[in-house]
N, C-alpha and C positions, 0 to 999 in steps of 0.2 A: 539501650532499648532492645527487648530480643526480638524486635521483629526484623532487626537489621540482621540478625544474626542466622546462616540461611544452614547452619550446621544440621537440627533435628528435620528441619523442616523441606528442608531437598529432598532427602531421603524418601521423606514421607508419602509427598506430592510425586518423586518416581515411582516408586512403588505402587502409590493409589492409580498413575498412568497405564505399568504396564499390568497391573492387575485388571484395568479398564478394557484395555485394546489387545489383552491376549487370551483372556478368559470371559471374560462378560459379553465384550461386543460382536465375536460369534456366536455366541447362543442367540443372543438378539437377531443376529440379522438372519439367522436360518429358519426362524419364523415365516411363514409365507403368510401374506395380505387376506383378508376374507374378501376384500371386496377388489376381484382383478379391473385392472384399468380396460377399458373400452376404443375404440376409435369413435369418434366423432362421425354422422353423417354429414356432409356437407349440402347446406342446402341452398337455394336460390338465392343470391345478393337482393333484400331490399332496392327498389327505387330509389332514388334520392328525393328528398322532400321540396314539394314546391310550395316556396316562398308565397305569399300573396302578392309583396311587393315589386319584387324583382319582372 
């Protein structure tokens, strides 16, 4: 079976790795976001709900 056979296929899959993680995925991440994250206001905790029965 060649799939058992990990000769061509190590190779391949390191290469396609550090091709991943040493050329491509800095370019990626040095993109900045269009839409920057925010803080939250915090605002007044809701009541709690009252039951009819209780």
């Amino acid at each position: 079976m060649p799939q058992l056979n990990p000769n061509p296929w190590f190779s391949i899959m390191l290469l396609t790795w550090f091709t991943f993680s040493l050329l491509i995925q800095p370019k990626l991440l040095s993109f900045t976001p269009t839409n920057t994250p925010t803080n939250k206001t915090t605002t007044a905790k809701p009541s709690p709900w009252t039951w009819p029965w209780t």
